[in-house]
C-alpha positions as CSV (number, residue, x, y, z in Angstrom):
1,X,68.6,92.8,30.6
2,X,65.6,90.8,30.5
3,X,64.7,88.8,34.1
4,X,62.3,85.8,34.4
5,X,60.7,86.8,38.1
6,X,59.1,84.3,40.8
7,X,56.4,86.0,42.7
8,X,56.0,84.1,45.9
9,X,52.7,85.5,48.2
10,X,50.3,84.1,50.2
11,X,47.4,83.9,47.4
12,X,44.1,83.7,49.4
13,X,44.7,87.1,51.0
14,X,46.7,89.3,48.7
15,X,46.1,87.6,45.3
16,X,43.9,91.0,44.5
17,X,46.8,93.4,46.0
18,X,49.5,90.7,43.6
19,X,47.7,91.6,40.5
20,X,48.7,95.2,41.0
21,X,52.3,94.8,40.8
22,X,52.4,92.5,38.1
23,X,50.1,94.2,36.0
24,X,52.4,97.3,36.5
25,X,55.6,94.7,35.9
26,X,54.3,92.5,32.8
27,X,53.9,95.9,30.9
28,X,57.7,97.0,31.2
29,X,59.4,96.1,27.7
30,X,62.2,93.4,28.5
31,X,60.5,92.4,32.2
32,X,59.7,88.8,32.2
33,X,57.6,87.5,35.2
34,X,55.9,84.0,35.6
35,X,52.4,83.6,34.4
36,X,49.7,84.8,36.8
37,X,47.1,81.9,38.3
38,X,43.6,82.4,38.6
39,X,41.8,80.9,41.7
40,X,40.7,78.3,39.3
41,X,44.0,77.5,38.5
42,X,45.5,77.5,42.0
43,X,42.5,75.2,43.9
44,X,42.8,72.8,41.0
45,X,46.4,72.6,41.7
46,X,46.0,72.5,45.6
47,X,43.6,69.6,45.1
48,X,46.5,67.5,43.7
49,X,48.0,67.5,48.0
50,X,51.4,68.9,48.9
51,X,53.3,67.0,45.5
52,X,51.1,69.1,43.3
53,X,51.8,72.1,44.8
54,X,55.4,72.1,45.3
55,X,55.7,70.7,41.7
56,X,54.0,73.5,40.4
57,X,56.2,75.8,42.9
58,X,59.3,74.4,41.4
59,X,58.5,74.2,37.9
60,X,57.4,78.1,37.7
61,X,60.8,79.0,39.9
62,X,63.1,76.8,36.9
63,X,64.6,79.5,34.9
64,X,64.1,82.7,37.2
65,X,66.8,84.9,38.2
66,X,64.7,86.4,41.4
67,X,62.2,85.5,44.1
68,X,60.3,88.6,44.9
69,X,58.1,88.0,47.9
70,X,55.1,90.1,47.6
71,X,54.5,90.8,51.9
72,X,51.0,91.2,53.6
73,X,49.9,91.0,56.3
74,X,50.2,87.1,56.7
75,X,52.9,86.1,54.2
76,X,55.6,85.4,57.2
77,X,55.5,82.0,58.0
78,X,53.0,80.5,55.7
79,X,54.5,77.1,54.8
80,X,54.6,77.3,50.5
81,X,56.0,81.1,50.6
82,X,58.8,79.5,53.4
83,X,59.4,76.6,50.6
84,X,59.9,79.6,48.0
85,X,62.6,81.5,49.8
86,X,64.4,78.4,50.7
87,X,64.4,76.9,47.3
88,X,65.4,80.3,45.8
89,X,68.1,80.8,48.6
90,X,69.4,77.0,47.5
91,X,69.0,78.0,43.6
92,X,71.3,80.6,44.4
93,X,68.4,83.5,43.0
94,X,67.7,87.3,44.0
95,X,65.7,87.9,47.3
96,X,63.7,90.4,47.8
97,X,60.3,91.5,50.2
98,X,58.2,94.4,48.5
99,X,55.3,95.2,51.1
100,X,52.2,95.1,49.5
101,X,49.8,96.3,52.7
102,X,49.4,99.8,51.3
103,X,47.7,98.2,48.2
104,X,44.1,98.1,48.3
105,X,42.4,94.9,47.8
106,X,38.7,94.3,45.7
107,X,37.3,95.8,49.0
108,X,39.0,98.8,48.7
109,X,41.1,97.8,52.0
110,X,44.4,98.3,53.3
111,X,46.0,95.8,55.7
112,X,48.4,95.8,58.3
113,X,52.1,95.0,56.8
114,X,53.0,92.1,58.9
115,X,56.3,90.5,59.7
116,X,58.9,90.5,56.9
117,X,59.4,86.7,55.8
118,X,62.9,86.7,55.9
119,X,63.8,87.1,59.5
120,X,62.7,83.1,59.7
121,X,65.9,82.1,57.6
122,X,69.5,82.7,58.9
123,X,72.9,82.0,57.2
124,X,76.4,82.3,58.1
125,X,78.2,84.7,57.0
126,X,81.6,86.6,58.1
127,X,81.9,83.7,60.9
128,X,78.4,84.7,62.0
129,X,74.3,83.8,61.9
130,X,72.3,86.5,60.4
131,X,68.7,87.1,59.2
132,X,68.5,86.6,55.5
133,X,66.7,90.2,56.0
134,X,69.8,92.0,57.0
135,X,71.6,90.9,53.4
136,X,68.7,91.1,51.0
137,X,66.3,94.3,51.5
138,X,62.9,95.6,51.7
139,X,60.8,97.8,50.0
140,X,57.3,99.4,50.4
141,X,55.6,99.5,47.3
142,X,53.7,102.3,47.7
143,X,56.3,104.8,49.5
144,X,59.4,103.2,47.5
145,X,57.3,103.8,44.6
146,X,57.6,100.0,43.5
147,X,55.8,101.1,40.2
148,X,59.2,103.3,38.9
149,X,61.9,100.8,40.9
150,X,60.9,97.1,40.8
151,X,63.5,96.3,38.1
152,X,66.2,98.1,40.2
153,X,65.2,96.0,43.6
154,X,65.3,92.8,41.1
155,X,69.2,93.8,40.1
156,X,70.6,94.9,43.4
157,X,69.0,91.5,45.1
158,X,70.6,89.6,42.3
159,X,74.1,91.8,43.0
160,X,73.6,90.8,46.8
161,X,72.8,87.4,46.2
162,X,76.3,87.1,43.7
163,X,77.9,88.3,47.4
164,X,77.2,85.8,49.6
């Protein structure tokens, strides 16, 4: 089944390490994934102020099934890829984290993998809080061998998400 994808990542350090995984996505016959941004693209949106951006946000998130949040090291936290997950979350789409540290940027460098950006949203569930990331999983790119399994991750967080 074809799936329309949100990539959420924090663009001014991993945008290099992003293009990776889409590149190896957009190729797969019946993968759909939003359009990718040049830097061009993004600072002319960001120069628009916080409207701008989350319009842009919400109008490439209408009509995906999952939010795949590309991790580095400084994705947790960062206050657009916190809007992501919680507009996903609300739009009822898969969640997923695929780690993207291993990944070498246009320096040829690896980073650190940082924290995973969905132990800063809880839920209830069975009567108790948990972290969205003990009901929607991680993956490492490079030892999960997100080349081969992306589509997989995509339908199970869409199965867990259909859970809750």
């Amino acid at each position: 089944m074809a799936r329309r994808i949100f990539f959420s990542f924090h663009y001014q350090l991993d945008h290099w390490r992003v293009q990776q995984v889409r590149q190896s996505w957009r190729f797969r016959e019946g993968n759909e994934a939003q359009p990718f941004y040049d830097h061009a693209d993004w600072e002319k949106v960001k120069r628009g102020g916080d409207a701008a951006i989350q319009k842009f946000i919400d109008d490439n998130l209408r009509g995906s099934s999952a939010t795949v949040v590309l991790a580095g090291a400084e994705t947790a936290g960062r206050k657009w890829v916190n809007y992501e997950i919680k507009t996903s979350y609300e739009d009822q789409k898969g969640l997923l984290v695929v780690r993207i540290h291993s990944l070498k940027n246009q320096s040829q460098e690896r980073t650190s993998p940082g924290r995973n950006p969905l132990d800063d949203w809880t839920i209830e569930r069975g009567g108790r809080v948990v972290e969205l990331s003990s009901v929607f999983k991680s993956y490492d790119w490079v030892t999960d061998d997100g080349n081969s399994n992306l589509a997989d991750w995509v339908e199970e967080a869409i199965r867990l998400r259909s859970s809750i």
